[in-house]
C-alpha positions, 0 to 999 in steps of 0.5 A: 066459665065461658066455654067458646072463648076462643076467637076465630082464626084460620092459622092461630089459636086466640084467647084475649083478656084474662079469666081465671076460670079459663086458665084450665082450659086454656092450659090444655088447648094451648099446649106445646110439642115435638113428639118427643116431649110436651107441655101443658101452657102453664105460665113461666112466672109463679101463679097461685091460683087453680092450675095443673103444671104438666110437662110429660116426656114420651115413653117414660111411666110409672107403675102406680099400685091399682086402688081397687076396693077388691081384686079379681083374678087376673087384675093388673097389679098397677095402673101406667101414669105418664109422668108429669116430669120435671118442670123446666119453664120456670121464672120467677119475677119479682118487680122493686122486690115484689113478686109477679102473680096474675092471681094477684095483680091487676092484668090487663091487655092479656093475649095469647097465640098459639101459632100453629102454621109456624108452631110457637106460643105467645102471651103477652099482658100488662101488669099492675101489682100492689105498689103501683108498678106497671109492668108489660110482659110478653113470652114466646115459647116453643119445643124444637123441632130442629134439637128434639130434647131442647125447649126455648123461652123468650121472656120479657118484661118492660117497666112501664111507669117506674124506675127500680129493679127486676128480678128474674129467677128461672128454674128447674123444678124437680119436684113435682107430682102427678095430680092423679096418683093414686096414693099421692106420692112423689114418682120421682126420686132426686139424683142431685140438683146443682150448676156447672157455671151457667148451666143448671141442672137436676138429675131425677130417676123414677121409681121402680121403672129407674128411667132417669132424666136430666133437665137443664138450662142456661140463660142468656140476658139483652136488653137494647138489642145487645147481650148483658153479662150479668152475675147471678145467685145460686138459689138450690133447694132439695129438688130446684135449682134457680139462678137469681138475676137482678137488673137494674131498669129506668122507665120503659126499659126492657129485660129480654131472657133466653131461657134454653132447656134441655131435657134427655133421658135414659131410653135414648143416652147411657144412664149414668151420665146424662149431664154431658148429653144435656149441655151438648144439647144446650151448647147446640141451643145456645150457639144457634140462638133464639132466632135461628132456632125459631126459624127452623121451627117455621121450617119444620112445620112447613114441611109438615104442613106441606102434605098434611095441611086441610084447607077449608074456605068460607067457614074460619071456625071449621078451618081453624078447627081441623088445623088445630087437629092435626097440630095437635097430632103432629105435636104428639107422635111423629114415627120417628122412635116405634118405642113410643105411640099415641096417648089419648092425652098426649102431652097436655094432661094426665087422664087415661094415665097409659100411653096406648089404647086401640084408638091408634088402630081404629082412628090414628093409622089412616092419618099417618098412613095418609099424611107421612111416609109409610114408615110413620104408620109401620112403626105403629103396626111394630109397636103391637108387634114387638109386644106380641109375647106381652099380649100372650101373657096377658091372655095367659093371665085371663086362662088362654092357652096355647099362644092366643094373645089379648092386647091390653086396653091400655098399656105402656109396654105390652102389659095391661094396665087398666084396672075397671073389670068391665073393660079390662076383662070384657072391652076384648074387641080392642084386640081386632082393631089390631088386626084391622090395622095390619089390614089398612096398612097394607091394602093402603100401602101396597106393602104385602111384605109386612105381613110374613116380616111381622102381621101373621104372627100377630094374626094368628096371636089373636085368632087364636084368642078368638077361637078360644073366646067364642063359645059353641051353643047347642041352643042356637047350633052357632059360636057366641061370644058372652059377657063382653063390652063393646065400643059402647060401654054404656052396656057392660056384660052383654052377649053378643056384641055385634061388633065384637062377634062380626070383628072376631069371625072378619079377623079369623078369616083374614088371617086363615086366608093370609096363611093361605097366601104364604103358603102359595107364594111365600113359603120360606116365610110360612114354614118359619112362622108355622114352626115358629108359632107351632101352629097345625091344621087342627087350629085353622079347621077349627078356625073355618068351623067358627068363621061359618058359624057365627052368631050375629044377633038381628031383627028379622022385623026391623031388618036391622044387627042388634047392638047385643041379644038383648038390646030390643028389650029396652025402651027406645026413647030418642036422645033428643027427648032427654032433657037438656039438663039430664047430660051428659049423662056419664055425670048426671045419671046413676050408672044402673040407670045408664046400663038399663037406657038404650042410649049409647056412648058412641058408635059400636054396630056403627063402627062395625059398618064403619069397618067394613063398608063394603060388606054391606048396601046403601040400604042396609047402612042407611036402616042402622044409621036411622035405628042407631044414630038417634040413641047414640048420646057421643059422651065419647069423643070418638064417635061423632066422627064415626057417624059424620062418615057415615052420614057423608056417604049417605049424602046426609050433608047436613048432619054430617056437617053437624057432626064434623063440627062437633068432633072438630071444636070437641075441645075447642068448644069444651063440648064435654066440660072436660078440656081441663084435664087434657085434650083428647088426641086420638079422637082428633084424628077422627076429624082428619078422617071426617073430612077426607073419609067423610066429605072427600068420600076417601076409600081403600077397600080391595086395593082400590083407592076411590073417591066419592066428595060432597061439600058442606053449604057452609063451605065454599070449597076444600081441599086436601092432600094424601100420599098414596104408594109414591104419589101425592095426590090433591082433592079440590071440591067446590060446589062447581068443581071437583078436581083431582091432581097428582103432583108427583110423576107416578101415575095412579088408578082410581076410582072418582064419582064411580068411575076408573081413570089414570091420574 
């Protein structure tokens, strides 16, 4: 598998010439969206070869039984699977009666687009099947943002060297199964496929959840410019339904199909009818026509780009890597519904199963916070909210008490649905990244408001479930928190996780501090919330005794946190000296082997420094960066940008560089050997934040908005845009210049190189 097949391009995402061996890789990278809805970019016509057809719809699951050799006490019963749902792509091409395969036919001249300036896909290929017909095709395909529930495919074919018939037969495919479910059952039951005229419909409803969905679709034929009325034939099967179209062509003549696509649901119309939503939404489609509808989807990601976008000049691969990014981010979530949020998969594979981790805590809110309304990155923060009483059960489930709340480490509603005992019962550092986020938004944001409306009752949740966590040692007269994972789960089961006990003790003083606030100058709020909670004085003193008396394990000799207490009774032994066909290591060493080495996954006492930065000196994080940084092996996506960040402060520009590249082409360059199954969305966020953290030198810390920008040598400059409390500000960096403006009328205070001014 060539694995940097993808051709440079500021705006575009290219592939030329066909190899099977890409058509994984390629299926995930060119993936389409809207927020709402997306796909993997599987081709239209069939394709026996190796292939994952994937169309997901945001929000719905399936609760797939846990497969688990044993149980423990407190296991979730089902691991949440996001849907592969009905696929509405489909159309089937026969040429003179014999069907179009790029498995089995001569391809050549094959070239695909994903257009991300104006967010459409395209593919085009030359075809010569088994008797000699030559056929031309080319597809342009796009999920509106303009109809959310609607999809549109342009799809032609043109006779090259023959005169005879061409068969269209698109279709809806509700059939369809999850690659991994657990037991390899259907996770959909057919509520009935059929027509109305043109219009083709299957209604489908998941088991046990009983989300319903209806997939429809009309078409709409031309040839020559002008629109052919054509009869078609019914072809339905228990759970397809497609319409047959034979056209009678001379040579290099053109068939053009319009296939519009609706696509509604259960969580957003009355369940018991969803046909008539669905052909409202084809109505709408088709009365705008192709045309119209692709010129609003250019509108649309203009707009988005208009704020989002990063431009990078002199180096195309670093700049068509950061779009890429945030494309795809912007395919994936758009705030518009605070039901959904952030799947590390999104919509172009179906690892990791459950739509939310504590990667859109830790990652994911700086880029919204930055590049959409407030409201985007709010609806975040309500999402954790509104599964507050979930968070107190789950605690419930694992023997705390009295209110104290565990966010899953990956869910769908509320509840936990991860079933590997070393993360479900012990990765518990999730739960602080909750409040690391209440704590960015309004500290970016200005918007203390949200912090008596929603934040405190998710604080106290959590602190509570600190303070019963945290266990008091006689031995070391201090609170330790025992048998935990840290970021790094390279280390399962360790005591005293610096991340860990340094988020837990940070958490408890900001919510002890925060009710501190209230009381003072919020008090109808306090007194609600004191009532409500049922919280007493007993609970914060004992709060204030953890928060004095945490332990952090440390190396007086080395001056440097231990990762955990035992850390330093490994061997130390650079990553570099690892033999090149010993990695990753995840695949080719045994997970003993990997929990007694040093190596670490990704950034852990790092992501604490990342935090929490202005709670220690250049020095201090310089001595970690060098002890930590050369052990650190990054078989996970979220830690090169971590260390990118923080090789930028330390002016370290050249590392930071090699570290930006990496998060930045981490799927364009399949740098995991893993891209098949999906790209890794949430880690894409760490790219935006390795350039406007990282090189632009952003930060937020104390109400104070700073900038410290660096440039790479292989830049010639960059420049991006964030919205920051009613402004939009632009960051222009070149090797001669630094340049600030504000391009909107509100004034701002910042900090720039180390200096205040007004902008």
């Amino acid at each position: 598998m060539n694995i940097q097949y993808i051709i440079p391009h500021e705006w575009s995402i290219i592939e030329e010439g066909f190899d099977k061996n890409n058509v994984g890789s390629s299926e995930s990278i060119f993936s389409i969206g809207n927020g709402y809805m997306g796909q993997r970019a599987n081709f239209e016509e069939t394709y026996s070869g190796k292939s994952l057809q994937g169309s997901y719809i945001g929000g719905i699951y399936y609760p797939d039984k846990t497969r688990v050799g044993w149980w423990k006490n407190g296991y979730p019963e089902y691991f949440a699977k996001v849907l592969n749902a009905p696929n509405w792509i489909g159309i089937d091409i026969k040429i003179n009666g014999q069907t179009l395969d790029l498995n089995t036919c001569e391809v050549s001249n094959l070239r695909r687009e994903l257009n991300m300036k104006e967010g459409w896909l395209c593919r085009s290929f030359t075809a010569k099947l088994a008797n000699g017909n030559q056929i031309s095709v080319e597809s342009l395909r796009f999920i509106s943002f303009k109809i959310k529930e609607l999809g549109v495919v342009q799809y032609e074919v043109k006779a090259l060297n023959f005169k005879g018939t061409i068969e269209f037969n698109p279709y809806l495919d509700a059939g369809i199964k999850n690659h991994d479910a657990n037991y390899d059952e259907y996770f959909w039951k057919i509520l009935g496929v059929g027509n109305d005229d043109k219009v083709g419909f299957a209604c489908s409803e998941t088991f046990k959840t009983e989300f319903r969905v209806c997939t429809a679709m009309q078409n709409v034929f031309y040839t020559n410019d002008t629109e052919i009325q054509s009869d078609f034939e019914i072809q339905k099967e228990e759970k397809k339904i497609g319409f047959k179209y034979q056209f009678n062509v001379v040579q290099n003549q053109t068939i053009i199909l319009h296939k519009y696509a609706a696509v509604v649901q259960s969580m957003n119309h009355p369940k018991d009818d969803l046909l008539a939503p669905a052909k409202k939404v084809l109505a709408e489609g088709v009365a705008l026509g192709f045309e119209n509808l692709l010129e609003e989807q250019k509108k649309a990601w203009n707009e988005i780009w208009e704020t989002a976008d990063i431009v990078i000049e002199g180096d195309v691969k670093a700049q068509q890597a950061i779009r890429f990014n945030i494309f795809q981010l912007n395919q994936t979530y758009t705030g518009d519904d605070a039901r959904l949020n952030i799947g590390p998969k999104g919509f172009t594979g179906e690892k990791y199963g459950g739509s939310t981790y504590w990667d859109t805590e830790a990652y994911c809110i700086p880029f919204y916070l930055s590049t959409k309304d407030k409201h985007v990155a709010e609806n975040l923060l309500k999402y954790r909210y509104n599964q507050l009483d979930r968070a107190v059960e789950n605690a419930g489930k694992l023997g705390f008490t009295n209110g104290a709340a565990l966010y899953p480490m990956v869910t769908m509603n509320g509840e936990e649905c991860h079933n590997e005992w070393e993360i479900t019962f012990e990765e518990i550092h999730r739960n602080g990244a909750m409040i690391y986020a209440i704590y960015n938004y309004v500290n970016y944001t200005g918007d203390y408001t949200y912090i008596p409306k929603y934040g405190m009752e998710v604080m106290i949740g959590v602190a509570r479930f600190w303070a019963q966590r945290a266990t008091f040692s006689k031995d070391k007269n201090q609170y330790v928190i025992l048998g935990v994972t840290g970021p790094n789960e390279y280390e399962n089961n360790v005591n005293n996780n610096f991340y860990t006990n340094y988020l837990a003790q940070w958490c408890l003083r900001f919510a002890k501090e925060n009710l501190e606030h209230l009381q003072s100058d919020y008090a109808e709020d306090y007194h609600r919330i004191i009532a409500k909670t049922g919280l007493t004085s007993t609970e914060t003193t004992q709060w204030k005794e953890v928060i004095e008396k945490m332990y952090l394990p440390k190396s007086e000799k080395l001056d440097i946190f231990l990762q955990q207490d035992g850390f330093l009774d490994k061997e130390i032994i650079p990553a570099d000296q690892l033999p090149k066909e010993q990695r990753p290591l995840n695949q080719k060493w045994s997970w003993d082997r990997i929990l007694r080495s040093c190596y670490i996954k990704q950034a852990d006492t790092l992501q604490g420094m990342y935090f929490f930065e202005n709670h220690f000196d250049s020095d201090t994080l310089e001595r970690h960066f060098d002890f930590y940084e050369p052990i650190t092996v990054h078989e996970s996506s979220l830690s090169p940008c971590v260390h990118s960040i923080i090789a930028s402060k330390l002016n370290r520009v050249d590392k930071a560089y090699e570290f930006y590249l990496r998060t930045a082409r981490l799927d364009l360059d399949d740098y995991n050997h893993e891209v098949h199954e999906g790209l890794h969305i949430t880690s894409m966020a760490g790219t935006w934040l390795s350039v406007v953290q990282g090189f632009g030198g952003m930060r937020n810390f104390d109400n104070q908005l700073a900038f410290n920008p660096i440039i790479p040598k292989q830049w010639k400059s960059y420049s991006f845009k964030i919205n920051y409390r009613g402004s939009t500000l632009q960051m222009y960096k070149s090797h001669e210049a630094t340049q600030l403006l504000n391009l909107t009328e509100k004034s701002v205070e910042i900090t720039l190189n180390g200096k205040k001014m007004i902008v």
